[in-house]
C-alpha positions in Angstrom: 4.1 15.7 14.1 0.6 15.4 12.5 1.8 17.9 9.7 4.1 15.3 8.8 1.9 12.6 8.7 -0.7 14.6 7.0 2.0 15.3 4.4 3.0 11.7 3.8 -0.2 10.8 3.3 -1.2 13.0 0.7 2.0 10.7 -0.8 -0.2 7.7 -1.1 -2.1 7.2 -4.4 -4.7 5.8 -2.3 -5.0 9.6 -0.4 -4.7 11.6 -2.6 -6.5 14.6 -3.1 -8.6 13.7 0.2 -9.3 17.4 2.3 -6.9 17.6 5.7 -9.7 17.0 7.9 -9.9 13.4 6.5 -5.9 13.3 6.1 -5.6 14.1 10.0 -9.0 11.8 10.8 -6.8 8.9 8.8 -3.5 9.8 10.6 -5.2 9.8 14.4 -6.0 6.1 13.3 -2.2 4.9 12.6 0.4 3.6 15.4 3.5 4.7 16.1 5.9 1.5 15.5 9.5 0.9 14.7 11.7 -1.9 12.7 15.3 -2.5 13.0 17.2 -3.0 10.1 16.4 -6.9 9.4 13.1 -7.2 10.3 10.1 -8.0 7.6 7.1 -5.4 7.7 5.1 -8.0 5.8 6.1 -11.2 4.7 5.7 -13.1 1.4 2.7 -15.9 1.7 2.0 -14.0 4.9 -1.8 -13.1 6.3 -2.4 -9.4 6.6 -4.4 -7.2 8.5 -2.2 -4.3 8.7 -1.0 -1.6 6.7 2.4 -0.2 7.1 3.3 3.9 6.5 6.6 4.5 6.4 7.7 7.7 8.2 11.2 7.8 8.3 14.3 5.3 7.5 14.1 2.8 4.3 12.9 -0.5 3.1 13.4 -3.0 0.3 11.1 -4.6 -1.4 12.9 -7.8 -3.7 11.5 -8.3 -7.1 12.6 -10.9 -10.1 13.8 -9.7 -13.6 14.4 -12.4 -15.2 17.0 -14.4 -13.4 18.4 -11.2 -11.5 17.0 -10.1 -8.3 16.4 -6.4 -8.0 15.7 -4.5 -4.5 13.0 -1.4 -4.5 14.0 0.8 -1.9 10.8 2.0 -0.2 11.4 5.7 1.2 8.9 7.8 3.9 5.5 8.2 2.4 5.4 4.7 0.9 2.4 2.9 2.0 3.3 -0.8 2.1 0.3 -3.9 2.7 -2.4 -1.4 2.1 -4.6 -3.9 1.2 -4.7 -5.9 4.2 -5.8 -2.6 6.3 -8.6 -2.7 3.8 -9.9 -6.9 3.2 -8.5 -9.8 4.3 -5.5 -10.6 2.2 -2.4 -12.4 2.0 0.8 -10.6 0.8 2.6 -11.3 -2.5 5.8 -9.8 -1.4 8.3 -9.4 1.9 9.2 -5.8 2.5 12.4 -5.7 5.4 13.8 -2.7 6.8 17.0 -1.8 5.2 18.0 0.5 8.3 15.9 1.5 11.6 12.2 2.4 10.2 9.8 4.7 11.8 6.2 3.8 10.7 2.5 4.3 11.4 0.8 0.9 11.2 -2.8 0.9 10.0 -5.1 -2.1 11.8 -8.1 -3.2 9.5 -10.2 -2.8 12.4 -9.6 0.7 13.4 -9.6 2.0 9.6 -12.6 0.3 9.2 -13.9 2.6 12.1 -12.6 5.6 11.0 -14.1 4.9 7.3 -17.9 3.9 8.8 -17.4 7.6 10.8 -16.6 9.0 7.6 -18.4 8.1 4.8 -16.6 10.9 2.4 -13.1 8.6 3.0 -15.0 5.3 1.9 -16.0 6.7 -0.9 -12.8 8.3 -2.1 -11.1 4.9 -1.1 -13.8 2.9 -3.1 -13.3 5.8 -6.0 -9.4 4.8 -6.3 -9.7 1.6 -6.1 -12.2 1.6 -8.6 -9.9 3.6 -10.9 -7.1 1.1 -10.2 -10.1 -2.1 -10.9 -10.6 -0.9 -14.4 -6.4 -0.3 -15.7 -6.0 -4.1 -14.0 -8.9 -4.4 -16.9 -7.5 -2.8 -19.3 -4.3 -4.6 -18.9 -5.9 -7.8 -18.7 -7.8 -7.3 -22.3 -4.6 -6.0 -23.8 -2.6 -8.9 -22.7 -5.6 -11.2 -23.7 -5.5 -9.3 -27.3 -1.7 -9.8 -27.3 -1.9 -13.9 -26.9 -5.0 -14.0 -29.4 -2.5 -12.4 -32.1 0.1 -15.2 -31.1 -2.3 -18.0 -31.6 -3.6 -17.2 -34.4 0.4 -17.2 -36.2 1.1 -19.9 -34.8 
């Protein structure tokens, strides 16, 4: 069973690339937990502390296009709420079990233990998110460019 969890987690952007021993020191961490087809992992406008990987089964994740609604399906190896295993946070999306789910549920407390025991995972976790910090950057000055160019023909 580790294996498998080992394998999904090398999945996860936030993971990847991090040496077995960290993968498997990550996985011991995670608890076995289960949804029924229904049931929200995390909930729109909801408080999280708790990251959800799933394992086996499917969810959906809604999102607007225009007026239509589409429905991600989220397969095994999707990490859903990461970041409330990391800060306090409140979730921006629902994400519901579409059939029975197998997952391993990440508490902020006991990854938080796991990363102070193992400084080598902060630091690979602070490296991707530090990655991810400066696109969200790059984004935001290219959409700040974008709207200058509008105002100005206007």
């Amino acid at each position: 069973m580790l294996d498998q969890k080992i394998e999904l987690l090398q999945r996860v952007p936030l993971f990847a690339g991090l040496p077995d021993e960290l993968l498997s020191a990550v996985a011991d961490t995670g608890q076995k937990t289960f949804f029924e087809a229904g049931e929200n992992l995390i909930s729109e406008d909801q408080a999280g502390s708790i990251a959800f990987l799933i394992m086996s089964g499917k969810a959906g994740c809604p999102r607007r296009e225009g007026d239509e609604v589409i429905t991600e399906d989220l397969w095994p190896g999707t990490l859903v709420g990461e970041l409330g295993m990391l800060v306090e946070t409140v979730h921006n999306v629902t994400v519901t079990a579409k059939e029975r789910l197998r997952a391993l549920a990440f508490h902020r407390e006991s990854f938080s233990q796991v990363m102070e025991a193992h400084p080598a995972l902060a630091q690979h976790i602070a490296e991707k998110l530090l990655v991810r910090l400066h696109g969200l950057a790059a984004h935001i000055r290219e959409v700040d460019s974008r709207l200058a160019e509008l105002e100005k023909a206007a």
